[in-house]
N, C-alpha and C positions, 0 to 999 in steps of 0.2 A: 895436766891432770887437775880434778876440780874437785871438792865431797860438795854431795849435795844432800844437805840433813832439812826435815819440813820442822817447825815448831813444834817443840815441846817433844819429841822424840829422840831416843836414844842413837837409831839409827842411821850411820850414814852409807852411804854407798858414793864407792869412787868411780869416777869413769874416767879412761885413760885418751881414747878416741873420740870426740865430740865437735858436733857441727854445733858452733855459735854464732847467735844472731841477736845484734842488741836491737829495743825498739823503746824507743825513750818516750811514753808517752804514757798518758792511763790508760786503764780498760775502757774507761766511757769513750775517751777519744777512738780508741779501735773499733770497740762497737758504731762508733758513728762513722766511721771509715768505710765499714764493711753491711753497714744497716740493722745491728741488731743492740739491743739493751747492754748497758754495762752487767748486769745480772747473769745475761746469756753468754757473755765473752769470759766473765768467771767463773762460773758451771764449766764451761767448756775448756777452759785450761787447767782446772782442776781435776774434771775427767778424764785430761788426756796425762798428765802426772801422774795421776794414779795408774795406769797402766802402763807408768815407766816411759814414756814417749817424750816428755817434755819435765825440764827442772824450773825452774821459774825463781828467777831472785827480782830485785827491786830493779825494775824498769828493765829484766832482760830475761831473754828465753832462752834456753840452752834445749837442743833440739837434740836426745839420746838416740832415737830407736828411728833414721829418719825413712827405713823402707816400708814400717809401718804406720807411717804418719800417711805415706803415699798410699797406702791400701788401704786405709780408712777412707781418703779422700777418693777413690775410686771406686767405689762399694756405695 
């Protein structure tokens, strides 16, 4: 089990079942792995955090919600 609390907020939330995935690099590096802006690669994991899909600490994803990560990517 893991909290995962964003800055500056009060609120944590615990998850007990989680698919983890470390990826030890920057955003810039990812964006350039996959061909889009560091900007874009941040927008984009920030948006999927906010809808609970993803926790994100330093240099790691923790992947919550992963049958909705897949229906996004299918959509």
């Amino acid at each position: 089990m893991f909290i995962c609390r964003k800055k500056n907020s009060s609120i944590s939330v615990k998850y007990e079942q989680t698919c983890k995935f470390s990826y030890h690099s920057t955003h810039e590096d990812i964006g350039k792995s996959v061909g889009v802006s560091r900007i874009t690669v941040s927008r984009t994991l920030n948006k999927f955090s906010k809808h609970q899909w993803i926790c994100t600490k330093y240099k790691k994803i923790f992947i919550l919600n992963k049958n909705s990560l897949l229906e996004f990517l299918e959509t």
